[in-house]
Structure formats: C-alpha cells, structure tokens
C-alpha angles and dihedrals in degrees: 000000000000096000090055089050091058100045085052093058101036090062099040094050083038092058105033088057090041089062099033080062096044088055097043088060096049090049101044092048083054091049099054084041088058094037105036094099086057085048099059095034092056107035101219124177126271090223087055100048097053100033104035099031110020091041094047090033089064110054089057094054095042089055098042092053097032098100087047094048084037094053092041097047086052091049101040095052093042101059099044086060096048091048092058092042103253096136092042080053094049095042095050083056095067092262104140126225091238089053088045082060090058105077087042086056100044087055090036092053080043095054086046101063094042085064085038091062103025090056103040097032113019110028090055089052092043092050101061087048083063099042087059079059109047090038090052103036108019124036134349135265113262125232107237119194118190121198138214087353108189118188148147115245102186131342104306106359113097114194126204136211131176098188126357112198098202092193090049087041080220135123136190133216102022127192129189130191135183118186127179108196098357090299119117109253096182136335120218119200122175130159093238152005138193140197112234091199080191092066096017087229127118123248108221114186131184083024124166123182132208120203127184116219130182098250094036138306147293131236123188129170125194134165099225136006137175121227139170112226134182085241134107128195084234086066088070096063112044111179128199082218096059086080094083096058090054118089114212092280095039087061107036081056098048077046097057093039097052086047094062086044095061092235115169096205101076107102094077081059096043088048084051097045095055088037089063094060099032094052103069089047087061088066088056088052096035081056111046078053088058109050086047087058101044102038093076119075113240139176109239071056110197091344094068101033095047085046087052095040085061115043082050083059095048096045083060100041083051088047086047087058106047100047082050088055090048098049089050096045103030135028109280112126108249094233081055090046092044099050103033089087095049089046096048089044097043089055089050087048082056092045086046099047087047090063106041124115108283 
C-alpha cells in the first residue's frame, strides 16, 4: 500500500509542479514583453531584476493560481489512470475507494499548507520586496491626499484631520479631543501639523489648546510644539491593497486597531483575512471533487473530465466572488461570505465521493 501511495503522489505533486512551471514562464515572459520599454529606460540590474522582482514576483502567482493547477493535475492524471484502467485495477485488489482517497489527501494537505504559509508568511514579505522595485525602477510613487479623516487614536481620545498630504507627510486643520466618560476633558486645534520621521514625533504648529477644569477652563496658544501620538502618516491612507504587505498577525492587528478607531473601511480586510485560512481549504475540497470526477472511465476520456472539472472550478471561484460582493456591498458577514463556497462545494465533493465508482 505504501508503494501506491507513493506512485499517487508522486504523480499529483509531479504534475501540479509540472504545470505551476510551465505558468510562471508564460507569465513571466508576458511580464518582460510588457515591461520591456521601463526596463531600458531605467537601467535596472539584472541582479535586481531577477532576485529582487522575478523571485518575489513568483510566489504570488504560484499561490494565486495553486487551488485551479491543483484541481486540473488531479483531474488530468486521473483520468488518465483511470482511462487505462489503473483504478479498475487498485479497487479489484481489495483496495477500498475511501483508502484510494488517503494518498490524495496527504498531497492535497500538503498543497494546503504551502498556500497556507505562502499567503499568510512569505507573499506579504515578498511583496514588499517587489514594491522597493517597482517603486524604484518602474513606476513612481503616487501623491496621495485624504480629506476630512476622523479616527480614534486611542480610548478616548478622537483625532482630525481636514487634508493629509501623504508625500508632504503633512496635514492642515488638526483637532484633537480627550474625553473621560464621554465629557470633554480638553480640545486641541492647530493650522498644521507635520511627521519628523527622525524623532517620530509631530510637529503642530499655530496650536491652541482648550482644557476643561472643575472650577472653569484653560486656554493656552503656541506657535510650534512637539507630541508623541499613537498615530503614522501611513493611517491617513488606508488601502484596500495594503493587505497584501501584512502577514496573519500584521492584519488581525491593523483590524482591531481600525476598529477602535471607528474606521468604516474594514470589511475588504475581514473578507482577506478569512480568505487567507479558507482558501487553502478550498485545495483539500477541490481535490476530494476531482478525484470523484476522474476515477470513472468514460468515453469523452481526459478531455471530458478535465471540461467538466473546470467549469466546476470556475463555478466556485464565481460563487467565491458574489458572496464577497455581497459581504462588501450588503450586510453578510464576511466569515459567512468567505466559507459558504467551501461549504456548498465540500458537501457536493461528499455527494460526489458517495456516488463514485466503488
């Protein structure tokens, strides 16, 4: 049994890498064609190029594309087993259809904590390897302004912010409130205010602060004052697309901050985070609908098996997208958006496995 267990994965892993390979150099070939013009103009390494793009560039795109090339390479070399009667051959030894599943499960399980890590460890990391690139070589940085920004900085205490110039690291028209049980403790106003990303401080200038004591209040003026606050340049831009450059802990942190802070941008990041543990789930179950598929002999023979495997794919990758929709622009909770396809689609792979040849 060890031996067929083996010769299963071997194959599965054989193929899936095989066609993982075969993908990364198509795509890469794409990518220098687009790119090509930026690459003269610029002059970048080649070292660069290859160690600090390509190398970041591939984990991404092997991970994005890892459930499809796994359901295909189960089904490819399924079926061709099946059409030249190997697994007629294993299930008249004894061998039953549930053990037949064990070796599919081990790669598969495999195969799902690769995404696992590469999603969640390495891809964040790699991408901001690739970000250093493209921002030095290919393309420049953007100027991004953000207007009438609200937040909470810290329990109690609410920040302001009329317009943020993230390239000037600069903002105009700051506020400033602390409240202790819900009753204004003291107000700060000043015309602007700037990071010194030596100190870590902000820089307020034209600043005047209002405090309420018991017996009255407090007014003071300056022209310019120092202060630490629990607050980054980078807090006035939030982008969907950060997402990417966070590991697990990075954004379940950002989430629970931005949530104190009463930000009303956080459902993109929930649908990500669950995203991150549901997908490679998804290969298991891709998997265990594949093998269901491809074990019987048909006549249309690889061809068939591989058109209806995919379009299978491509019905839960389309699933995958609407209930996300749904969770972003109506009022399903994203955990419930993010597992209802593999729930839906792991009861078909039972079903599936229920009715396979035995």
């Amino acid at each position: 049994m060890k031996k067929l267990d083996i010769y299963i994965i071997r194959k599965f892993l054989g193929t899936f890498f095989y066609a993982i390979a075969l993908l990364a150099v198509v795509i890469i070939i794409f990518d220098i064609s687009e790119k090509i013009d930026d690459f003269l103009e610029r002059k970048p390494p080649l070292s660069a190029i290859i160690f600090q793009y390509y190398a970041n560039f591939i984990p991404y795109f092997i991970n994005l594309f890892s459930a499809l090339f796994t359901f295909i390479s189960v089904i490819f070399f399924t079926s061709k087993m099946a059409a030249n009667t190997e697994i007629i051959a294993i299930l008249n030894s004894g061998v039953s259809f549930r053990r037949l599943l064990r070796p599919y499960l081990i790669a598969s399980l495999f195969l799902a904590m690769m995404s696992f890590v590469l999603t969640n460890f390495v891809i964040p990391e790699t991408s901001k390897n690739m970000q250093v690139f493209q921002n030095k070589y290919l393309k420049s940085q953007r100027n991004v302004k953000s207007n009438n920004i609200h937040m909470q900085i810290s329990p109690g205490v609410f920040a302001y912010v009329e317009s943020f110039d993230m390239k000037q690291q600069s903002g105009y028209r700051f506020s400033l409130e602390g409240y202790n049980d819900e009753q204004l403790e003291y107000k700060l106003n000043s015309d602007f205010l700037r990071w010194d990303s030596v100190s870590g401080m902000w820089k307020i200038e034209n600043w005047t602060r209002r405090q309420i004591l018991e017996n009255g209040e407090k007014i003071t003026r300056g022209k310019e004052i120092d202060t630490l606050l629990n607050l980054k340049p980078s807090d006035f831009a939030v982008d969907v697309d950060d997402a990417i450059y966070m590991n697990y802990r990075e954004l379940r942190d950002f989430i629970d901050m931005e949530e104190m802070r009463g930000s009303g941008n956080l459902m993109q990041f929930q649908i990500e985070k669950h995203k991150r543990i549901a997908f490679p789930f998804a290969t298991i179950i891709l998997t265990l609908i594949g093998v269901s598929l491809s074990s019987r002999k048909v006549r249309g023979g690889t061809g068939f098996n591989l058109g209806v495997g995919i379009t299978i794919c491509f019905a839960f990758i389309l699933f995958m997208q609407v209930t996300t929709v749904f969770a972003t622009f109506g009022n399903l909770p994203p955990a419930v958006a993010v597992w209802i396809p593999n729930l839906l689609f792991g009861l078909l792979s039972i079903y599936l496995i229920k009715i396979a040849p035995k």
